[in-house]
C-alpha positions, 0 to 999 in steps of 0.5 A: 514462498518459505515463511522467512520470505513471506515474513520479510514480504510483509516487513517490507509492505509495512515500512512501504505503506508507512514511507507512501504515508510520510510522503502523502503527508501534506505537511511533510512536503514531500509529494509536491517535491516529488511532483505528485499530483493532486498535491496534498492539502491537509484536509479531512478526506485525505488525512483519514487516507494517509491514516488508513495507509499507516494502519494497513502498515501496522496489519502488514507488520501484524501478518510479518509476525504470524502469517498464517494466524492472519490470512484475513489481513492479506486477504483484506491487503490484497484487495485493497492494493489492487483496488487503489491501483484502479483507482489512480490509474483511472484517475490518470486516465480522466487527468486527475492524476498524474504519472508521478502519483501512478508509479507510487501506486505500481509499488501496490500493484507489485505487492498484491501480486506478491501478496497473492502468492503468499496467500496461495502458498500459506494455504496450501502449508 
């Protein structure tokens, strides 16, 4: 990937991690418009969540900027993609969550994977 690509990757991250933000907001109503169960509910636990989804937003838009000075925060996105994949996959697997919540998540799965070749690609630049 060029620099260009790799900045315009992690743009997109962003706005994408801020829109699943908007979404999982339970008082925006948007996820149980979508169907997206469990739906939210507004507490503690799952605020923090929404909190912590937006703020990987403002590090994905931190890395837009200068990728190479902040190779620790694709590191750190990458793994964090992949393990929310595992964790509402396994949760559609047990039944505690359902397709619609999965394919939110198979945007994470798409991202680590182009996560993890901007990361090779910076490396070796």
């Amino acid at each position: 990937m060029t620099d260009s690509q790799i900045r315009l990757l992690f743009k997109v991250s962003a706005i994408f991690n801020w829109a699943a933000a908007v979404i999982l907001f339970w008082a925006s109503g948007i996820a149980a418009g979508l169907g997206i169960e469990p739906v939210p509910n507004g507490n503690a636990y799952e605020l923090i969540g929404v909190l912590a989804i937006a703020m990987f937003g403002l590090g994905y838009w931190w890395v837009s900027q200068n990728p190479k000075a902040n190779l620790s925060i694709v590191k750190l996105g990458l793994i964090s993609k992949l393990l929310v994949v595992f964790v509402v996959y396994s949760c559609l697997f047990a039944g505690t969550a359902n397709v619609n919540l999965a394919i939110l998540v198979t945007g994470d799965l798409i991202f680590a994977c182009l996560f993890g070749k901007a990361l090779a690609d910076l490396k070796r630049s």
